[in-house]
Backbone as a printed PyTorch tensor [residue, N CA C, xyz], in Angstrom:
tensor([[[  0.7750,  17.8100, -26.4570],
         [  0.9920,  16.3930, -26.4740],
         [  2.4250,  16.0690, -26.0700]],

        [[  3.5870,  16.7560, -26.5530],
         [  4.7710,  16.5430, -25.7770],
         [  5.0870,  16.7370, -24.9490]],

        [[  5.9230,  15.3560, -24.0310],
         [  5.8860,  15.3950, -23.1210],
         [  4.9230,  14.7050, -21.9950]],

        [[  4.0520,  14.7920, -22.5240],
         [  2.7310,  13.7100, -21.8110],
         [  3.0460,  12.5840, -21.3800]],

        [[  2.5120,  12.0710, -19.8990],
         [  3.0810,  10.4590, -19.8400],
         [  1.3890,   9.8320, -19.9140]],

        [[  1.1460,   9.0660, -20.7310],
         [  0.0840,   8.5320, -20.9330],
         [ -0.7920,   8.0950, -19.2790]],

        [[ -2.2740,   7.7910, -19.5730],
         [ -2.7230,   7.7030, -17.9110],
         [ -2.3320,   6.4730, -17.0540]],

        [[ -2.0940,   5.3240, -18.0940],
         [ -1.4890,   4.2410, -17.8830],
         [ -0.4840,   4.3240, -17.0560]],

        [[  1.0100,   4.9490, -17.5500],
         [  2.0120,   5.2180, -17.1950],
         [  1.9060,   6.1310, -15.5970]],

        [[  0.9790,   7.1940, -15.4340],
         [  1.3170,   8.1370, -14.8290],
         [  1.1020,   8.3470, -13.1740]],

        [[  0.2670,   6.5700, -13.1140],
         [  0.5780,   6.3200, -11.4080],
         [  2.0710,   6.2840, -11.0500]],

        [[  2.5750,   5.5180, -11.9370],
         [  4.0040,   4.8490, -11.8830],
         [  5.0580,   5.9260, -11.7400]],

        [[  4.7890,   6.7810, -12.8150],
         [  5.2980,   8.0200, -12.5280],
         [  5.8160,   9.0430, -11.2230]],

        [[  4.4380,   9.1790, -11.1800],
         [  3.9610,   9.9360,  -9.8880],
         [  4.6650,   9.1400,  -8.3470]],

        [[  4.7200,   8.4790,  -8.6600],
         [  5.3160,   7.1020,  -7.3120],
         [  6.9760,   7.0880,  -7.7920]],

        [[  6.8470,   7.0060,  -8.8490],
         [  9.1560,   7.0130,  -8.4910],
         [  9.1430,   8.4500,  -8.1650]],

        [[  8.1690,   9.7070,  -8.2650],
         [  9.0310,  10.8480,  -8.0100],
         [  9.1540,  11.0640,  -6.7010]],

        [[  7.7950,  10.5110,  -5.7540],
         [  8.1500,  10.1730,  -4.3380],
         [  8.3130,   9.5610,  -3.8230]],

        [[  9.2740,   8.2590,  -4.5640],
         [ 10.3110,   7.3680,  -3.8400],
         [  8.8760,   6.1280,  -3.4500]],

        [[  8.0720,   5.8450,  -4.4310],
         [  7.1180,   4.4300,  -3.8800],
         [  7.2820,   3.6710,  -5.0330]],

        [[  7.0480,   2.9940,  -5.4650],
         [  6.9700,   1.7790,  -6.7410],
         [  5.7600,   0.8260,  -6.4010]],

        [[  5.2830,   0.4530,  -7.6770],
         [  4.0900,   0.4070,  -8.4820],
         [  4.5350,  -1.1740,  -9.0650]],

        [[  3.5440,  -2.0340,  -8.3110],
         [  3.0760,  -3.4630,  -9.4250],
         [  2.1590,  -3.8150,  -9.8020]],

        [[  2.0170,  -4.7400, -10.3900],
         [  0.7270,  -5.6600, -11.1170],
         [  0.4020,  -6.9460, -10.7270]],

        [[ -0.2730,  -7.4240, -10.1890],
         [ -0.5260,  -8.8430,  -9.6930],
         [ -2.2920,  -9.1280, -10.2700]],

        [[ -2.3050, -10.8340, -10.2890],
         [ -3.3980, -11.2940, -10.9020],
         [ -3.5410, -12.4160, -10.2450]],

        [[ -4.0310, -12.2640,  -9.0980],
         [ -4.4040, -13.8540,  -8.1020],
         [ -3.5230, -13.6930,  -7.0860]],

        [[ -3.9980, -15.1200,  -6.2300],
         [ -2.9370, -14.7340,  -4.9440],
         [ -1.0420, -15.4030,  -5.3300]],

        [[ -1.4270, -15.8730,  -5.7070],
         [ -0.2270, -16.2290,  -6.5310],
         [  0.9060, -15.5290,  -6.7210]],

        [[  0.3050, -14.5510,  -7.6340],
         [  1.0220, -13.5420,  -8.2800],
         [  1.7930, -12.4420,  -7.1080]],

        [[  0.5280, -12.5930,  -6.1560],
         [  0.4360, -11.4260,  -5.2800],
         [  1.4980, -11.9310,  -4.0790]],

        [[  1.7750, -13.2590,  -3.9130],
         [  2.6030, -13.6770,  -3.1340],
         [  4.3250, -13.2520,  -3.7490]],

        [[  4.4410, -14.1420,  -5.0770],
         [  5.6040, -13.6260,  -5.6260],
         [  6.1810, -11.8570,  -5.2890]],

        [[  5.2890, -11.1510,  -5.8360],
         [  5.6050,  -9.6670,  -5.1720],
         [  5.8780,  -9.4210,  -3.7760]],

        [[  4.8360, -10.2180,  -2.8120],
         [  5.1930,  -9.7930,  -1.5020],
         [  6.5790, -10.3650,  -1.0680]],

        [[  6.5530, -11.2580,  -1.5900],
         [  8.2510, -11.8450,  -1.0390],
         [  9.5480, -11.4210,  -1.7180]],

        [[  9.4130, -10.3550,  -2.6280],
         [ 10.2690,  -9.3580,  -3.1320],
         [ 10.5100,  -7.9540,  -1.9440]],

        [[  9.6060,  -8.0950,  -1.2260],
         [  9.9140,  -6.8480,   0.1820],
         [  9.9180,  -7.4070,   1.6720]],

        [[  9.6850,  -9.2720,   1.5960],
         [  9.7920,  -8.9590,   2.7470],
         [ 10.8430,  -9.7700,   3.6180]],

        [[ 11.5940,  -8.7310,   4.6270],
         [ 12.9480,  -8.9330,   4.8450],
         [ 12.5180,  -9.3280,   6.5470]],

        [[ 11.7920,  -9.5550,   6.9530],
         [ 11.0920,  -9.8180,   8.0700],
         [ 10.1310, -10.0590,   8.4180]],

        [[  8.9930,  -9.8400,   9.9650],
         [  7.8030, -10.3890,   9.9520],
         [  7.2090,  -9.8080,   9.0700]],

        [[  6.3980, -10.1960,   8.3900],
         [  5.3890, -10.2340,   7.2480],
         [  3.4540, -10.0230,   8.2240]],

        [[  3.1620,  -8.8730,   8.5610],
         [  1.7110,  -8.6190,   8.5200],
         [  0.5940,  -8.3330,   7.3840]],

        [[ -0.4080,  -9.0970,   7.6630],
         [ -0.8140,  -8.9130,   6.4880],
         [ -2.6240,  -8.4340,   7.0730]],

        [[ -2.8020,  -7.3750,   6.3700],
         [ -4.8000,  -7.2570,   7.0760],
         [ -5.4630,  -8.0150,   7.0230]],

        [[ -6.7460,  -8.6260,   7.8920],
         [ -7.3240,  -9.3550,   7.7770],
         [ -8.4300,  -9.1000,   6.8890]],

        [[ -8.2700,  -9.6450,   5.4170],
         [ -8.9980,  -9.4720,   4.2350],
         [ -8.7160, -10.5780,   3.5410]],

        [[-10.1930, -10.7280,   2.8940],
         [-10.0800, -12.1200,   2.1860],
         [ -9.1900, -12.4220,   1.0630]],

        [[ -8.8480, -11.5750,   0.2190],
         [ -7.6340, -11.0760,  -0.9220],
         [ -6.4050, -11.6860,   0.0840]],

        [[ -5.8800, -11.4980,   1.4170],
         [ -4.5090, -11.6430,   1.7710],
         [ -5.0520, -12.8300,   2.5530]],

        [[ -5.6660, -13.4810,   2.9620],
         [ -6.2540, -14.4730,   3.2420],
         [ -6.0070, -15.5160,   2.2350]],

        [[ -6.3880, -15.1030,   1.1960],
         [ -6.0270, -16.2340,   0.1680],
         [ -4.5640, -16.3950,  -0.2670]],

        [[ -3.9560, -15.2290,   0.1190],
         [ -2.0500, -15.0740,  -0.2380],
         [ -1.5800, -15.9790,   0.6220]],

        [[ -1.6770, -15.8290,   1.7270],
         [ -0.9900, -16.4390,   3.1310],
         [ -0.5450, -17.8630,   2.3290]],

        [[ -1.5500, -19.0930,   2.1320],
         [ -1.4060, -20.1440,   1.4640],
         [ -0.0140, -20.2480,   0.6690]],

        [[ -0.3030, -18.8710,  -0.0420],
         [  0.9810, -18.8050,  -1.1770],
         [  1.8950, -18.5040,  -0.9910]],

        [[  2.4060, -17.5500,   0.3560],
         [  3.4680, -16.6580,   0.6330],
         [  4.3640, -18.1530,   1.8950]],

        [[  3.2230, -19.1840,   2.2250],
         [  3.6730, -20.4440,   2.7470],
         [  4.6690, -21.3730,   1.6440]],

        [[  4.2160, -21.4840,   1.0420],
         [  4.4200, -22.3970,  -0.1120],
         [  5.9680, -21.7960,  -0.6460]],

        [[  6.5040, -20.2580,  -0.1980],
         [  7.6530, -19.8400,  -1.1970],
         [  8.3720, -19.8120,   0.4620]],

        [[  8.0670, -20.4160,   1.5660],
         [  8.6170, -20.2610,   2.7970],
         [  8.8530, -19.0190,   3.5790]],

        [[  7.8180, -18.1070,   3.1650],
         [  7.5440, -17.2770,   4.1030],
         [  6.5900, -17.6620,   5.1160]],

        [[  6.2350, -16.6590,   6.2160],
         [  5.0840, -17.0640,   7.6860],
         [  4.6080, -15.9570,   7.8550]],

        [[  3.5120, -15.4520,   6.8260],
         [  2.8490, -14.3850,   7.1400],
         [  1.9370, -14.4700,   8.3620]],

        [[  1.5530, -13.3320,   8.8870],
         [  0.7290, -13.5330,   9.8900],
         [ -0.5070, -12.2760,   9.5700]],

        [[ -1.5200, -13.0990,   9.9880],
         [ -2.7690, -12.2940,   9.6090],
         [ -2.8530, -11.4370,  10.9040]],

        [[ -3.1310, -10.0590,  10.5140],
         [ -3.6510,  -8.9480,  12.0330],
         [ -4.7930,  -8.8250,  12.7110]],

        [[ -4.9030,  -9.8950,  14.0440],
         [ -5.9820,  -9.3640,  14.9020],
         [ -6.1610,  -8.2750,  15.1430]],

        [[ -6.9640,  -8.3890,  15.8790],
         [ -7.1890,  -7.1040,  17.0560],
         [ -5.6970,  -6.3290,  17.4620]],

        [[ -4.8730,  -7.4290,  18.2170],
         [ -3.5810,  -6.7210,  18.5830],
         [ -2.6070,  -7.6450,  18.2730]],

        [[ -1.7260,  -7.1710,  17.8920],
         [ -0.1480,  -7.8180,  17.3510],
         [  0.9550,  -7.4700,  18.0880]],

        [[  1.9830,  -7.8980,  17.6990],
         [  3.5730,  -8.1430,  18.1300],
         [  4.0170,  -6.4600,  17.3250]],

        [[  4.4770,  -5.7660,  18.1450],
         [  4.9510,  -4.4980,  17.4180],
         [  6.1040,  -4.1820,  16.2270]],

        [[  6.7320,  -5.5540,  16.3080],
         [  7.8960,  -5.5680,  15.2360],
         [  6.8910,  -6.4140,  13.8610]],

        [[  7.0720,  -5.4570,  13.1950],
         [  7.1760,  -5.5050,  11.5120],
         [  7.3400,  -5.1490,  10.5390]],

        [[  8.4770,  -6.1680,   9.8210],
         [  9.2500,  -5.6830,   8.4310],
         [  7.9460,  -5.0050,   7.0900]],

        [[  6.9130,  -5.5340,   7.1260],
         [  6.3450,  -5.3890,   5.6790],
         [  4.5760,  -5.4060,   6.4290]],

        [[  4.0090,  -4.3060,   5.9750],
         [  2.5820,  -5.1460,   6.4180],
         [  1.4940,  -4.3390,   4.8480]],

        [[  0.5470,  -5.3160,   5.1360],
         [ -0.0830,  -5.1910,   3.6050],
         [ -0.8270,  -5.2790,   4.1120]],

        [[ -2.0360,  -4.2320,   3.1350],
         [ -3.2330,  -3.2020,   3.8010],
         [ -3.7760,  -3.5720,   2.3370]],

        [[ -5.2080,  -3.0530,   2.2730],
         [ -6.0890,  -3.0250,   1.0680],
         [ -6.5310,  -1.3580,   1.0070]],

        [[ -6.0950,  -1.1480,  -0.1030],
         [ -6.6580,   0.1190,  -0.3680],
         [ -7.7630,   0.1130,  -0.5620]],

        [[ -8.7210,   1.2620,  -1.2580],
         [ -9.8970,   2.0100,  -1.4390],
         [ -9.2590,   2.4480,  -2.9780]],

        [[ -8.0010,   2.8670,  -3.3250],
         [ -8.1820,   3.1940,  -4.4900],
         [ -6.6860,   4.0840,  -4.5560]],

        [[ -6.5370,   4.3910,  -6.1990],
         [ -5.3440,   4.9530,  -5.9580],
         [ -5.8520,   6.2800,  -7.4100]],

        [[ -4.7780,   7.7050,  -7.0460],
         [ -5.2100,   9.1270,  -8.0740],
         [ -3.8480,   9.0070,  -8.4830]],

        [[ -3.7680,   8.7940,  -9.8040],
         [ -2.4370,   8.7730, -10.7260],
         [ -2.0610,  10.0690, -11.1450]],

        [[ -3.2990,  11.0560, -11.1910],
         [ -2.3580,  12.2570, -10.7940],
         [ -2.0330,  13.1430,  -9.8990]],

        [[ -1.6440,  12.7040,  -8.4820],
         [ -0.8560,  12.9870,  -7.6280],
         [ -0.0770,  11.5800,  -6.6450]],

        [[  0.0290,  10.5080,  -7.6870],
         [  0.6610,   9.4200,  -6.7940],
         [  0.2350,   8.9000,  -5.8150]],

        [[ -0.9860,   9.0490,  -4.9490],
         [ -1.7770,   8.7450,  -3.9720],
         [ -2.4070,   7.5420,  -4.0510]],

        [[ -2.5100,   6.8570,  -2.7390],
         [ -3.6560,   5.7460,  -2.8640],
         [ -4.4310,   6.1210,  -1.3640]],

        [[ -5.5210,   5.4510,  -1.2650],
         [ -6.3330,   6.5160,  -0.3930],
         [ -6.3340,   4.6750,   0.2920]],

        [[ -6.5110,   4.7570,   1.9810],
         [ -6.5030,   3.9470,   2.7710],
         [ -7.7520,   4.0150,   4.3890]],

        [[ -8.2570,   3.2540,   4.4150],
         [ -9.0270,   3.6380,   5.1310],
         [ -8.6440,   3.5010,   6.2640]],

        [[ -9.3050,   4.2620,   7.4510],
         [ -8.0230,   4.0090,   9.1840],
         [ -9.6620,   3.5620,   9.3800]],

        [[ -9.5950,   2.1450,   9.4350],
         [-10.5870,   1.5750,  10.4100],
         [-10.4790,  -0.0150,  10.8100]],

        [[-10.2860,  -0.1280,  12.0940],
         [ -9.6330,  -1.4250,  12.6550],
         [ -7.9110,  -1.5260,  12.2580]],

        [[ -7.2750,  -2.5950,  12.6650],
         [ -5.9800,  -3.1550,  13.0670],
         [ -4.9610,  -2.5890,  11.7870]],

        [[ -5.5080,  -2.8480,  10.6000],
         [ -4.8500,  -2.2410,   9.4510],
         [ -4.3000,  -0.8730,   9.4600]],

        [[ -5.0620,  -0.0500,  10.1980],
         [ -4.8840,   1.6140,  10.0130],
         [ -3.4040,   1.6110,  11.1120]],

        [[ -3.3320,   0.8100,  12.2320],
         [ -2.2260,   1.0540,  13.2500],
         [ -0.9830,  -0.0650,  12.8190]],

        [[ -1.7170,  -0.9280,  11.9840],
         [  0.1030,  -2.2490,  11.8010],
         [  1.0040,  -1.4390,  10.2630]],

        [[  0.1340,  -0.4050,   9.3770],
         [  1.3750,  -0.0220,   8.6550],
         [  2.2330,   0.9180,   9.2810]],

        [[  1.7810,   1.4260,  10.2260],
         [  2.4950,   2.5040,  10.4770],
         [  3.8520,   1.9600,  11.8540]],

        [[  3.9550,   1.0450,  11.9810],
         [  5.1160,  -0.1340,  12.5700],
         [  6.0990,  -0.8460,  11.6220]],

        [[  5.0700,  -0.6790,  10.6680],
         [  6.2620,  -1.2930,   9.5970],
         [  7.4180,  -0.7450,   8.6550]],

        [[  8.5900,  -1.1510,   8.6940],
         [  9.2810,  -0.4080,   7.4570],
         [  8.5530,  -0.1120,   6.2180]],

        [[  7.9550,  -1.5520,   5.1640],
         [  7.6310,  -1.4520,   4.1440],
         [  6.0850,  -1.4820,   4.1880]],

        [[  5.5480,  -0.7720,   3.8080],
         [  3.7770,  -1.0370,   3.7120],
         [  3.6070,  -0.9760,   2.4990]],

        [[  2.9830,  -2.1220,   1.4830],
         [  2.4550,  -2.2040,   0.9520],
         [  0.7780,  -2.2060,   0.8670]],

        [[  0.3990,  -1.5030,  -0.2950],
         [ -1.2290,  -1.1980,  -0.3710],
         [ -1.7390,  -1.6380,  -1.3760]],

        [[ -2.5210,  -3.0350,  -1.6270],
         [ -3.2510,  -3.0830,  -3.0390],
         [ -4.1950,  -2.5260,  -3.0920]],

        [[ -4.7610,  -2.0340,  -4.3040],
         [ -5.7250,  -1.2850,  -4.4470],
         [ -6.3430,  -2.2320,  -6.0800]],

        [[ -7.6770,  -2.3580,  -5.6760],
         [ -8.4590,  -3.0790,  -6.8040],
         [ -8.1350,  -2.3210,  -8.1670]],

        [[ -8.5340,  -3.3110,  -9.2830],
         [ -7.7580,  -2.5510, -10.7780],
         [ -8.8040,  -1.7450, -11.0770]],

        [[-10.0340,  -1.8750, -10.4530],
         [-11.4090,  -0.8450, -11.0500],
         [-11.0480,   0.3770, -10.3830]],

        [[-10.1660,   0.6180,  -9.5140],
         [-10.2790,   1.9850,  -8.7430],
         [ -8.5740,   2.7960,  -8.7500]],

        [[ -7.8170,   1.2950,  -9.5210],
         [ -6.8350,   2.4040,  -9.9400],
         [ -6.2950,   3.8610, -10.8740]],

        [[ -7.4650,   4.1390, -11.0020],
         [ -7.3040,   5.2340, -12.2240],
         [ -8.6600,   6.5270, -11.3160]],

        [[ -8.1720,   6.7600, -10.2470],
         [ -9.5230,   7.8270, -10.3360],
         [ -9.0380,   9.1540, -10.2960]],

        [[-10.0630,   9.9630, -10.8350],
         [ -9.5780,  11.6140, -10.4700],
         [ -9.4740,  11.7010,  -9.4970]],

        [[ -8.7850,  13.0430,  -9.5310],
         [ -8.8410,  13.6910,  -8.0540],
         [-10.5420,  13.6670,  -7.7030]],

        [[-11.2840,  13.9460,  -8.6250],
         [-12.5630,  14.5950,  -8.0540],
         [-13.6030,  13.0130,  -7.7710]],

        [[-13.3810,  12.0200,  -8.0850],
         [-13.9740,  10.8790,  -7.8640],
         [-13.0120,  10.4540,  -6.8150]],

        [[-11.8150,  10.6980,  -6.5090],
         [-11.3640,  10.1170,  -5.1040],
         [-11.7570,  11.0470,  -4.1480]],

        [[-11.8450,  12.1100,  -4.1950],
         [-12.9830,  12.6730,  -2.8280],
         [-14.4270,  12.7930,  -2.2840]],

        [[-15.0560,  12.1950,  -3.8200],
         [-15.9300,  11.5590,  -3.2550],
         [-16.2690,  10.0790,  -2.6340]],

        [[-14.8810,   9.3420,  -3.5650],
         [-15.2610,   8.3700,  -2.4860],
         [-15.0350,   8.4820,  -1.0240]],

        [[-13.7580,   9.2290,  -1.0820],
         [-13.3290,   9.5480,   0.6940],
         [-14.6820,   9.9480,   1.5610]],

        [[-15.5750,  10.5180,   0.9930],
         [-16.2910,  11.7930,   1.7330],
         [-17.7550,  10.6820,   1.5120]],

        [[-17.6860,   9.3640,   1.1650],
         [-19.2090,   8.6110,   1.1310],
         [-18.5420,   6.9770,   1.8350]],

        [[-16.9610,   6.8590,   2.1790],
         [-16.7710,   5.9150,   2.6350],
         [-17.3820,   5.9830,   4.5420]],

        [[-17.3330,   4.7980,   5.0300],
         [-17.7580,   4.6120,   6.4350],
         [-17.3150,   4.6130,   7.4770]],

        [[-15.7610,   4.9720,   7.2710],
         [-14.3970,   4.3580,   8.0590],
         [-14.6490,   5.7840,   8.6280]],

        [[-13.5150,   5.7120,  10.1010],
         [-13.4840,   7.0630,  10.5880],
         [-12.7810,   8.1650,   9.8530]],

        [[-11.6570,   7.6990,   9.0380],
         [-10.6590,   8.2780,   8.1340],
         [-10.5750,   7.5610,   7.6110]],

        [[-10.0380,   8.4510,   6.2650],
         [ -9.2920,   7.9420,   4.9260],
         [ -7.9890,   8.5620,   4.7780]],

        [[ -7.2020,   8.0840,   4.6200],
         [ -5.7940,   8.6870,   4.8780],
         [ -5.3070,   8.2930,   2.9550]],

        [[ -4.7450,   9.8070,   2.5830],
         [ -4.2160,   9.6120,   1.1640],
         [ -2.6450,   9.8920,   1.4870]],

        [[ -2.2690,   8.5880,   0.7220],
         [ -0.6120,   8.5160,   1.3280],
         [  0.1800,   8.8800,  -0.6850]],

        [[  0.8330,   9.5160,  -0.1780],
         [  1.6680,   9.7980,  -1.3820],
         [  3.2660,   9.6620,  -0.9410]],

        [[  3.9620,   8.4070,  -1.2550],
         [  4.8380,   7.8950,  -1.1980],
         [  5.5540,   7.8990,   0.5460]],

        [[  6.2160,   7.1240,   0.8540],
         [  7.0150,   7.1450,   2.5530],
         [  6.6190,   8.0980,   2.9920]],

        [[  6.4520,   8.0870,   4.1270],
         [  6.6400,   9.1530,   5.3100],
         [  8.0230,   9.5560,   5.3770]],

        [[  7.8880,  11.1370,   5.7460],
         [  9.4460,  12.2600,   5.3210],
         [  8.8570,  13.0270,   6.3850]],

        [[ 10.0900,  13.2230,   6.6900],
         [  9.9160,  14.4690,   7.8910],
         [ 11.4900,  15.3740,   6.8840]],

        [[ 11.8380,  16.3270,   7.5510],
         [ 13.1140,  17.3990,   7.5560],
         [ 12.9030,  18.0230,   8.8690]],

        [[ 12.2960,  17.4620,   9.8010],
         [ 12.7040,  18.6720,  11.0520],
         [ 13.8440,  19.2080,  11.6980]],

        [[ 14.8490,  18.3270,  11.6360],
         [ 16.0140,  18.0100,  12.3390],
         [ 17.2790,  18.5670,  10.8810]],

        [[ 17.7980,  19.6390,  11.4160],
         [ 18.8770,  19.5990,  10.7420],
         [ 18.5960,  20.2340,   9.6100]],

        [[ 16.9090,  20.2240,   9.0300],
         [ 16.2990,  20.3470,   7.4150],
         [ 17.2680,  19.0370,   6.4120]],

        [[ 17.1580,  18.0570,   7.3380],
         [ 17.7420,  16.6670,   6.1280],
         [ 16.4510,  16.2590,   6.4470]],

        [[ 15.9290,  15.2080,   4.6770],
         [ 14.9770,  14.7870,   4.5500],
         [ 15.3890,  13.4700,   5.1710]],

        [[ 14.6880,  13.0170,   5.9760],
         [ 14.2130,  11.6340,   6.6140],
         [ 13.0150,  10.7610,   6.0420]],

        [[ 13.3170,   9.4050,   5.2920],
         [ 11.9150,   9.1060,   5.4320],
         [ 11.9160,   7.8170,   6.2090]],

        [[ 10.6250,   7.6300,   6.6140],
         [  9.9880,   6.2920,   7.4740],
         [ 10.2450,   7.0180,   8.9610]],

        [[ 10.3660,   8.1730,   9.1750],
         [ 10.4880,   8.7530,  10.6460],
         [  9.4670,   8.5350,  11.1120]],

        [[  8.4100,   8.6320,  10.7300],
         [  6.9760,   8.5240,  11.7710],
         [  6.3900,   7.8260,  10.7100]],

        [[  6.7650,   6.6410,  10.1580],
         [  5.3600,   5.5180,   9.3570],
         [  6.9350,   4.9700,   8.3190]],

        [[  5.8940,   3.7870,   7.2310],
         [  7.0340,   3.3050,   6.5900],
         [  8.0280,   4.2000,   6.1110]],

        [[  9.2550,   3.6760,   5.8190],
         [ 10.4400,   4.3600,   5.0470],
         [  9.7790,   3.8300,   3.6600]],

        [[  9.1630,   2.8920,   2.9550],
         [  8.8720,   2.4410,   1.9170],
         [  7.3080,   2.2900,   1.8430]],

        [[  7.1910,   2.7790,   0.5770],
         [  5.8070,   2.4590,   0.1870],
         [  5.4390,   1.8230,  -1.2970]],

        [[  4.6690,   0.5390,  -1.3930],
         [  4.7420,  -0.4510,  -2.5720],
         [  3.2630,  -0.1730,  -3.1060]],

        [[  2.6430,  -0.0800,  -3.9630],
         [  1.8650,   0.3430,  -4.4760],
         [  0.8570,  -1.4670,  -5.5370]],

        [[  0.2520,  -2.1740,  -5.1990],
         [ -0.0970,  -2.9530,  -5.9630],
         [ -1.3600,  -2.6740,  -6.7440]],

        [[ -1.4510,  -2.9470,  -8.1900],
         [ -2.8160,  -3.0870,  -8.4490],
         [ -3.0220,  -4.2390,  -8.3330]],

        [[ -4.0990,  -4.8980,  -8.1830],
         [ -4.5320,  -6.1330,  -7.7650],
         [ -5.9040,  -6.5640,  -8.4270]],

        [[ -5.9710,  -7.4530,  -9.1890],
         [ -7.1970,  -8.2710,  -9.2160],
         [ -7.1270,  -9.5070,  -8.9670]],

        [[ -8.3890,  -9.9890,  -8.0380],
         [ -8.2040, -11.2480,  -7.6520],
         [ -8.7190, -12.3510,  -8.8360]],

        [[ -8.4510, -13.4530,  -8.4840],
         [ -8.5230, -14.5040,  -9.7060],
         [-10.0460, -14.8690,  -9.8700]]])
């Protein structure tokens, strides 16, 4: 028992040790306030009804999110994706690569990922099955920024995808 970080605690955990951080939001509301805590530029957001309903809100605090067609403008500060789910014990949230979402985080500095509150807690062994029964071409499990060390052996992160990764649980209202 000592020593234990409860299961609650141990997404959160798992995410400061590889440099991502972990919130809580409850409506679009909520979910706006957070997004405008990261975003220092254009603002992409996936086309999903959850960030669909933010946009309204992320207007209202004078941001100009923009929802992702088909194809976008290649500069962006922050883009927000919907997860599939997140494994608190290895810091992961699992993302699906299918349509515009899978190619606008990886342009962005900061990508944020909500992931529904029913699917924030799964094992390892229930997040590979969902991976392995979802429809998408891939599921990509991201565990905190992208890091390279090729160069030099200094750790780099956001070299090839965000330097930052924001972690939301999310339920909508």
């Amino acid at each position: 028992m000592g020593g234990e970080v409860p299961q609650e605690g141990l997404l959160e955990t798992r995410l400061k040790e590889v440099a991502g951080r972990l919130h809580r939001a409850r409506g679009p509301q909520a979910l706006a306030e957070i997004l405008a805590q990261d975003a220092g530029g254009p603002l992409w957001l996936e086309d999903h009804p959850w960030l669909q309903e933010a946009a309204p809100e992320l207007e209202k605090i004078g941001l100009s999110p923009r929802i992702a067609p088909e194809i976008w403008e290649l500069e962006a500060h922050t883009a927000v994706t919907v997860g599939l789910g997140a494994v608190p014990e290895t810091g992961s949230v699992l993302v699906a690569g299918d349509g515009p979402a899978s190619w606008l985080s990886l342009q962005a500095r900061v990508h944020v990922v909500l992931v529904p509150t029913q699917r924030a807690d799964l094992s390892f062994s229930q997040a590979l099955d969902l991976t392995g029964k979802h429809e998408a071409p891939m599921v990509t499990w991201l565990t905190g920024p992208t890091r390279t060390a090729d160069i030099e052996k200094v750790l780099i992160l956001g070299a090839q995808g965000p330097g930052e990764l924001v972690v939301v649980i999310y339920e909508p209202d």
